[in-house]
N, C-alpha and C positions, 0 to 999 in steps of 0.2 A: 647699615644696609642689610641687616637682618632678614626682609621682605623677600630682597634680591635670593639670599642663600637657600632660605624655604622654597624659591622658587624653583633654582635649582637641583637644590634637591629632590622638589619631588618632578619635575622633567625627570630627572637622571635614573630615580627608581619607575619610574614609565617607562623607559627605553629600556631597561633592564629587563620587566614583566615581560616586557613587548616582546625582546626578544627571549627569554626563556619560554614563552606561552606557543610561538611560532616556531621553536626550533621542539618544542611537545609533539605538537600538531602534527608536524613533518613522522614525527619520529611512531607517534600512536598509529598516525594512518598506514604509514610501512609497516608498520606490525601485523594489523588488522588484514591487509592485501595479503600479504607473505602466509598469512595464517588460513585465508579463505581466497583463494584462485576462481580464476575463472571456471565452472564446472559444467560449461556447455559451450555453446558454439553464439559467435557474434556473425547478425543480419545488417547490414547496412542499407539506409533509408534514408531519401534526400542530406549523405552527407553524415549522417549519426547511426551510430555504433549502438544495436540492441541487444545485450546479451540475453541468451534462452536456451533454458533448460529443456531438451526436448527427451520424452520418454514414454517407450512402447511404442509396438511396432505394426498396431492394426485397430480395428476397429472404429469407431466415428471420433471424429478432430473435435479436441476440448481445451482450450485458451482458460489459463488460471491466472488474474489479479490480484498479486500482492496490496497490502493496506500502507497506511503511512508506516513512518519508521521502520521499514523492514525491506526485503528483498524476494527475489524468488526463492531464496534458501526457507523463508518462512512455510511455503507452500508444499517444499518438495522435504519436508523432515515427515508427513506420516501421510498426508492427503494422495497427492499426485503418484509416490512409487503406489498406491492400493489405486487407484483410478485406471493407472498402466496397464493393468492385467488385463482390460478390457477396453481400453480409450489411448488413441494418439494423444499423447497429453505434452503441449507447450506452454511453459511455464518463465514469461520475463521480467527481465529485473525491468522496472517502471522506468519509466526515462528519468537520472539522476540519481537513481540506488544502484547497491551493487555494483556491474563493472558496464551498466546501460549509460552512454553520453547524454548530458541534458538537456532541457531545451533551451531555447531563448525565455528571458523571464517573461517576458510581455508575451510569450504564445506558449503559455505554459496551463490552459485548464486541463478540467477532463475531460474537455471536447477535442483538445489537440492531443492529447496520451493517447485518447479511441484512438485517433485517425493513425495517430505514429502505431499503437502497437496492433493493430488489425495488418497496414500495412505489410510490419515487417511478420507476422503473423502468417499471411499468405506468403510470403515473398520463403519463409522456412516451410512452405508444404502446407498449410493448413486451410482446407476447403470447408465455408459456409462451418463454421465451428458453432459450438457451444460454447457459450462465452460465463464464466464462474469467475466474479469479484468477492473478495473478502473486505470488508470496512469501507476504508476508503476507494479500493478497489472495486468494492461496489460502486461507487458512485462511478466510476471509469467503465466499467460495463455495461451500465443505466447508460451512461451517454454514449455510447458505443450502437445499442440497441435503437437508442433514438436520432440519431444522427447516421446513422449507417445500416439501417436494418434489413436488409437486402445481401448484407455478408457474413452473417450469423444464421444458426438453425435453433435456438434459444437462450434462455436466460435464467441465471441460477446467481441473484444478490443472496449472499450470506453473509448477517450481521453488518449490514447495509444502510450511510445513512440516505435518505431517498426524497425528508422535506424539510421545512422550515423548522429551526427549533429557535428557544427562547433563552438559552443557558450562554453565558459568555465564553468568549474565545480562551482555554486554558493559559494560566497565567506564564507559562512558558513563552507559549506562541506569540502573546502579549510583547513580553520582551524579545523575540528571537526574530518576529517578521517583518517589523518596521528598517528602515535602511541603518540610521543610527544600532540598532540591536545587532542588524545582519553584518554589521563591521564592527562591534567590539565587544558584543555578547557573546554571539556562537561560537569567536575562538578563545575565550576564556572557556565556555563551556565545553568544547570538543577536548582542551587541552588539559582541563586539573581535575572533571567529574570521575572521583574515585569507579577502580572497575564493580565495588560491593554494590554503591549506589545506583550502578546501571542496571545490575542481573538484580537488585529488587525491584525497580521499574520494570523490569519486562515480567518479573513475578507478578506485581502487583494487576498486569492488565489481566490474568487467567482470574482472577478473582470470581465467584465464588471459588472455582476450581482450581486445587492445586498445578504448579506448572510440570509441566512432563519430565522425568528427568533424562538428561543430554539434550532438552531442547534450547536451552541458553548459549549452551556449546556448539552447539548446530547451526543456529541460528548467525549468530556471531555478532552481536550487539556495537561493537567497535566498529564495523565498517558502517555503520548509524550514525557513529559519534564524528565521522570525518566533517572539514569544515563544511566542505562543497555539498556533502550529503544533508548535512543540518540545515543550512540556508534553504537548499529545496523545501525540504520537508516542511521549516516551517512557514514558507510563502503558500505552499500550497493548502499548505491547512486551515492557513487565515483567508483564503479566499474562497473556498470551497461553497461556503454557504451562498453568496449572490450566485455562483455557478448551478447550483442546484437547483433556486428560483426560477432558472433560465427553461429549465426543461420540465420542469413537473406539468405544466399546460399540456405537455405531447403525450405522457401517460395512456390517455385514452387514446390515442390511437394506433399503441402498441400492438400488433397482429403477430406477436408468435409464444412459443409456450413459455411459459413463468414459473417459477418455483421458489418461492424465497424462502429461505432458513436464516430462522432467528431465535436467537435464547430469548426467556421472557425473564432472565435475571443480569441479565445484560445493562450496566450502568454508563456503558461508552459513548453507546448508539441505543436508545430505547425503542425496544420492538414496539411499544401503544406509539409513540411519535410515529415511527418510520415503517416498520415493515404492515403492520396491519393498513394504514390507508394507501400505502404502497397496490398491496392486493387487492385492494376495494376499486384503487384506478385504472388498474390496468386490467381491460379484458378477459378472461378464462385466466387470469393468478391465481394461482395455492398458495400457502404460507404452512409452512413445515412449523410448529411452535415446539420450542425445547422447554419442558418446565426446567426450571432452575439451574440453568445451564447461563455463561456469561457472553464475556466478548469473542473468545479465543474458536469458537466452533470446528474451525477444519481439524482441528489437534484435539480439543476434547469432546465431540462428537463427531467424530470424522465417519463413520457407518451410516448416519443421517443424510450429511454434506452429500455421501454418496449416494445416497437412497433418491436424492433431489436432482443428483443429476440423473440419473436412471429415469424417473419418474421426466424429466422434460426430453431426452434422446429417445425415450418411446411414443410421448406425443408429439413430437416432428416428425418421428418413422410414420407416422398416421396423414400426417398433411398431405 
């Protein structure tokens, strides 16, 4: 019965993984919490918990979208404290990052993030904002704009994807979104991915540019790595693209001010795909172009980022 004992043994070294990978999991994610708290005040909205960074204390209401894999902590390391000096600036964890509750999976686009984080948005003080996405972010502000445009005063996608592209789903996401991967991928991978391997993955996205240094620290990579947080992330990533299709038709009929910043060395989100016919669709858009500048914009040209919001709060002051 040789057959039988292989069998069991490898059941036995299963259950062993199993639970040493779950009793990781547990233990990485309490680390990562304990290490990075909640560092603003939670909105509640039909029932879920928005956490938001709220900061400064005058000036016109400006709503900043974190990208995948990250948090509002990405936003508020150099961006949002220089924004403050002149701008109410709210800054939330995305529904499912950070210490934000998620949504249901099946009402989880960026049509429903718009509507939850505009919600709780208003609901923390913030009237008719400017609405600033980063990456994926962007695409959550695009649909915020187009689906709600009556609660914003305009629009600033940086480093934005915005249309169709032709490039396959990162081989990550590949594994991490399907249901099979979202139950036995993610907590292998939340649980054994050395922390070296992490802080050069978030290196790697500054590319061309070096990454700032204490922004990996800052940032806090680990609370990325939590199961719950990885599932999100990579459902939403795998589905983003039909979502995008959904709204590009409404482009033209955007009516309020535009600004988008983008690097033109940016290999995550390509500005010739995305931001350039972006501006071409939508009514009175600018496109801010960074030569040689990549993904990372708010952190390595953040004086730009700003210069774009400035540039759209003066033509709404105009309307």
């Amino acid at each position: 019965m040789t057959w039988l004992r292989l069998v069991s043994s490898a059941i036995l070294v299963t259950l062993v993984l199993s639970g040493a990978t779950w009793g990781l999991d547990i233990w990485r994610a309490r680390t990562a919490e304990a290490r990075y708290p909640p560092d603003g005040e939670f909105v509640t909205v039909g029932g879920r918990r928005v956490h938001m960074v709220i900061l400064g204390d005058q000036g016109p209401d400006l709503v900043l979208i974190h990208g995948a894999s990250g948090s509002a902590r990405d936003l508020t390391f150099a961006l949002a404290p220089e924004l403050a000096k002149r701008y109410r600036v709210f800054v939330p964890d995305r529904p499912g990052f950070g210490w934000s509750d998620p949504l249901p999976a099946d009402h989880d686009t960026i049509f429903d993030q718009a509507e939850l984080l505009q919600q709780a948005s208003y609901a923390a003080g913030a009237r008719k904002p400017i609405v600033l996405g980063h990456s994926y972010g962007g695409a959550v502000a695009i649909a915020w704009a187009v689906t709600l445009p009556d609660t914003l005063s305009g629009l600033v996608p940086v480093s934005s994807p915005s249309q169709m592209w032709s490039t396959p789903l990162p081989m990550l996401y590949q594994i991490t979104a399907p249901p099979l991967g979202q139950a036995l991928a993610v907590p292998l991978i939340s649980a054994w991915t050395p922390p070296a391997v992490l802080t050069s993955e978030v290196e790697a996205v500054f590319a061309p540019q070096e990454m700032p240094q204490g922004y990996a620290r800052w940032f806090g990579p680990g609370m990325t790595l939590r199961e719950g947080t990885m599932r999100v992330n990579a459902r939403q990533r795998a589905e983003l693209k039909a979502q995008i299709k959904r709204m590009i038709p409404d482009y033209a009929d955007l009516k309020l001010p535009v600004v988008s910043v983008h690097g033109d060395a940016d290999t995550i989100v390509g500005e010739k795909i995305h931001a350039i016919p972006f501006t071409r669709e939508v009514p009175g858009a600018e496109l801010i172009s960074l030569p040689g500048i990549g993904h990372m914009t708010p952190q390595v040209a953040t004086d730009q980022v700003i210069a774009a919001v400035d540039r759209v709060e003066a033509r709404a002051t105009r309307r």
